[in-house]
N, C-alpha and C positions, 0 to 999 in steps of 0.2 A: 704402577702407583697403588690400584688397591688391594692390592695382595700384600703390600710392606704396612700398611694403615691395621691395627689392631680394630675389628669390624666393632668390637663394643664401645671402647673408646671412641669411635668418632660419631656415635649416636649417642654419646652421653649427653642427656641434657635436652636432646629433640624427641625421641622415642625412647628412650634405655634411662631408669634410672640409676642412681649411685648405690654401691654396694653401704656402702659406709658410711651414715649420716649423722653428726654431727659437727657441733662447732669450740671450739677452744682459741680462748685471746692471750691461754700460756701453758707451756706443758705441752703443745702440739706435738713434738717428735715423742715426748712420752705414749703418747696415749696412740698415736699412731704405729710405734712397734706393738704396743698391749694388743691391736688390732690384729696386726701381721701374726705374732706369735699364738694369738688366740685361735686365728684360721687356721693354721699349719697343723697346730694340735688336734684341733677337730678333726680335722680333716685325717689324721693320721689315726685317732683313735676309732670313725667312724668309716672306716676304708673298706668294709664290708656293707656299710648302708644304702651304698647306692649315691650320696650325696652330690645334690648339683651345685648347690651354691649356697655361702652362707650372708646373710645380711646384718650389720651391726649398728643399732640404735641409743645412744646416750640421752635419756631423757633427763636432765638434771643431776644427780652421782647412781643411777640405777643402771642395767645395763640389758639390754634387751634383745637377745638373739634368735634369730630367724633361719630355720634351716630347712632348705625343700631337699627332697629325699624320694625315690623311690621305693624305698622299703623302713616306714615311719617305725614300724613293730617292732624293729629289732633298733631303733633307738630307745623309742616307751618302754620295753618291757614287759615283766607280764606286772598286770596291775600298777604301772607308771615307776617301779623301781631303778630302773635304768637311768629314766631320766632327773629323777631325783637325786640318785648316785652324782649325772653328770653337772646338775648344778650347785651342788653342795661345793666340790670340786672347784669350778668356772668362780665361783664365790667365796671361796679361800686363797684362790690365784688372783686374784681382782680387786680382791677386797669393797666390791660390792652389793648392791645388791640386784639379782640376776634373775631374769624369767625368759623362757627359752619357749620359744613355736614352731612346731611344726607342721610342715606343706605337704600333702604328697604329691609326687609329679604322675598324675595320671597314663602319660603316655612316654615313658622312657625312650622308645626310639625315635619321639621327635627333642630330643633335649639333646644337643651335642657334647655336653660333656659327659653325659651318661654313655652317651653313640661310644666317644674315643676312650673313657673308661673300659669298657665290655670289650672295644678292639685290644687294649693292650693287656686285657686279664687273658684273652686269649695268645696273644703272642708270647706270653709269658709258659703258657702252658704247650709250646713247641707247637701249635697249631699254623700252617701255612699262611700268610700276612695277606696273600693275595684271595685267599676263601674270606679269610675276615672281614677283609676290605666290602667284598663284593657282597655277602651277606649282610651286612651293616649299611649298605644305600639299598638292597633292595628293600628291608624293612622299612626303610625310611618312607620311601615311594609309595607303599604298600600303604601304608595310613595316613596319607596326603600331603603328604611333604610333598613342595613343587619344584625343589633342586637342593642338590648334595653334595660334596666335593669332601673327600678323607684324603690324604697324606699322610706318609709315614716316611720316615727319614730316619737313619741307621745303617747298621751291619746286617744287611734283611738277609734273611737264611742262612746264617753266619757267611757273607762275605769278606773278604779282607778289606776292600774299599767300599766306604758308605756309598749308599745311593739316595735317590728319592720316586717314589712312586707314589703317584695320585690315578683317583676315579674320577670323573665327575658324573654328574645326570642330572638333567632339568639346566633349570638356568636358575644363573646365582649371579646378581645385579650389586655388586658390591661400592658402587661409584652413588648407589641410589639412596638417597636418606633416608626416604622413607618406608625402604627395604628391612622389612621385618627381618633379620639374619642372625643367628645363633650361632657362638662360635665355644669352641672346647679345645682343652689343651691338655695331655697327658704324656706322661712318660712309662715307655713298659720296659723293666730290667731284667732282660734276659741275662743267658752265661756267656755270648760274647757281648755284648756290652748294651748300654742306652737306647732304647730305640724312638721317637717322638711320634706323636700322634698327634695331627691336625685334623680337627673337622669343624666345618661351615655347614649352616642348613639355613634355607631361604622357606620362609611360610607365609608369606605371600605381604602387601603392602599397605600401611597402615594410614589409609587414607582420613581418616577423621584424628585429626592430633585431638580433640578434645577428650578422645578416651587415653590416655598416653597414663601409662605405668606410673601407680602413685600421685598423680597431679603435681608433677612438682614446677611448672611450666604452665604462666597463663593462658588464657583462650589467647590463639591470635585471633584479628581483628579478622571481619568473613571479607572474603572477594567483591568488590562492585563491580556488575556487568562494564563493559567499555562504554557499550553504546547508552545506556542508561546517564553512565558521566558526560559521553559528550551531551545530551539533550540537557543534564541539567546544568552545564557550561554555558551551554547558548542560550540559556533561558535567563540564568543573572545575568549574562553579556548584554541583550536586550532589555532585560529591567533600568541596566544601568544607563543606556544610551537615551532608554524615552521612547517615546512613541516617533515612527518614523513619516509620520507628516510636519512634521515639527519642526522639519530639515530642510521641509521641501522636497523632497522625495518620493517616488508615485507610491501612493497609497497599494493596500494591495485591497481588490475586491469586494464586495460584501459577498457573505454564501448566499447559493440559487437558494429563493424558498421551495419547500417541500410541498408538493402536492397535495390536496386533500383528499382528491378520489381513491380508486381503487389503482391498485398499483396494474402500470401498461409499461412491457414490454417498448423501450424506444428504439425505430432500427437506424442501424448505423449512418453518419453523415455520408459513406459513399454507396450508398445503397442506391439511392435516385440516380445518380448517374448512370450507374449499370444499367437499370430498367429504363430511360431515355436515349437508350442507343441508338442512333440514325441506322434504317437496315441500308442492306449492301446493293448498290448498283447491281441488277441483272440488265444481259442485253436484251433489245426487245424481241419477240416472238415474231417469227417469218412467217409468213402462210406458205405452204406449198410451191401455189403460182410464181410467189416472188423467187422460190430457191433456184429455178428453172430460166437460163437462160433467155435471151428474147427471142432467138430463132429458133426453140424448138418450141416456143408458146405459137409463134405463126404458122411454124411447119402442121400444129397439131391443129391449127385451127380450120386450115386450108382443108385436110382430112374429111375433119366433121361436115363442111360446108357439102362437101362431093360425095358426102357418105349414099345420103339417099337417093341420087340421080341414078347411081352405079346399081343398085339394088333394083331399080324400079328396070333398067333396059336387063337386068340378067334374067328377067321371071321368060318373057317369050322365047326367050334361048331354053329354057328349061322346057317348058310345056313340048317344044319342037323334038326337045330329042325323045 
């Protein structure tokens, strides 16, 4: 789909403006070849300027021509003769009255129909299509272009069957409106025959329409956050309904007053709980005595009772021996 959509054509009007601006209520198909044939001419006569594009203004019966260009010098002339030649000319063909300006295009390798021009002076000049091609996006690249796409369609290299060969590099969003994209269209005539030249260049996206080529497109109206709309929804909703005691319906609160003191740290509602913990059941502490069965507390007691009898009859046994 957007590779059949002419990328200028369907940004006319949201970011691209019109080549050709006036208006006529008769005479329209006239004035509209005067246009056509005007371009053509140009364009044939200044086939060595570099020219990107021309733009044509009717202010009343005067006729106003806008022409961007990479190499303005060899339109002007030395001391503006050239271009004096060319309006004199434009104003005996016209039969009006003509003032012509010129743009330079600073940076030719991001202007595509400059880019597919330079491709087909070189295919014209038996240079390899495929050197061209690939020269011509890396220029592009080079000076910040963010994507590129050439085609060329023909008899490439004098084949007998046309073919089609493209590059691409970057990304080229052509489904996006507000994709800044440049497009060019040329033909290079070699000795077997017609060759075409397609080039796209993407320079990135034109997020603020209010700077938009020419102003010919009013502001749109700015974005309302969502949530801003819903708040102020619910805020008529309630204006309209009343206050909701009114209904019979539980009031909502009054707010806590504020403190007067110094501001304290309140600690949390389950904090008391934690620290009111019941401690744990331990079992109770035995003494000794109690761990010891009952007949070895009698056995031991019997012991002690006989202890000292036994000691007092061994002393005369001793002395005796």
């Amino acid at each position: 789909m957007g590779q059949k959509v002419h990328p200028y054509g369907f940004r006319l009007g949201f970011n691209k403006p019109w080549r050709s601006r006036w208006f006529a209520k008769q005479g329209y198909a006239k004035l509209l070849r005067e246009d056509l044939e005007l371009k053509e001419t140009l364009r044939e006569r200044l086939k060595s300027a570099g020219v990107s594009s021309i733009e044509v203004d009717r202010p009343g019966n005067k006729l106003r021509v806008t022409i961007r260009t990479s190499r303005p010098g060899i339109i002007i002339g030395r001391k503006g003769a050239e271009i004096e030649k060319l309006k004199q000319d434009m104003a005996r063909r016209t039969k009006r009255e003509v003032f012509i300006d010129i743009q330079e295009v600073h940076k030719p390798e991001l202007d595509a129909q400059l880019v597919s021009e330079s491709i087909a002076l070189q295919l014209e000049k038996r240079v390899a299509f495929r050197r061209a091609m690939r020269k011509a996006v890396d220029s592009a690249l080079r000076f910040g272009c963010k994507g590129i796409k050439v085609r060329v369609s023909g008899r490439l290299n004098g084949a007998e069957i046309a073919r089609s060969e493209w590059y691409l590099q970057g990304q080229l969003p052509l489904h996006t409106l507000r994709a800044d994209i440049d497009y060019g269209f040329t033909e290079a005539h070699t000795t077997y025959g017609v060759i075409g030249i397609k080039t796209w260049l993407y320079k990135g996206e034109i997020l603020d329409l209010t700077k938009r080529r020419g102003g010919l497109l009013p502001e749109p109206e700015p974005r309302r956050d969502r949530g801003d709309r819903d708040r102020r929804d619910r805020r008529d909703r309630d204006r309209d309904r009343g206050p909701r005691g009114d209904r019979g319906e539980r009031q909502a609160a009054p707010p806590a007053p504020e403190p007067s003191g110094p501001a304290m740290q309140v600690p949390p509602p389950d904090l008391s709980r934690a620290t009111t913990r019941p401690a744990p059941i331990l079992p109770p502490m035995m003494s000794p005595q109690q761990q010891q069965p009952s007949w070895k507390q009698e056995a031991r007691q019997d012991q002690q009772a006989d202890k000292p009898a036994d000691t007092g009859a061994e002393k005369p046994s001793g002395e005796n021996q």
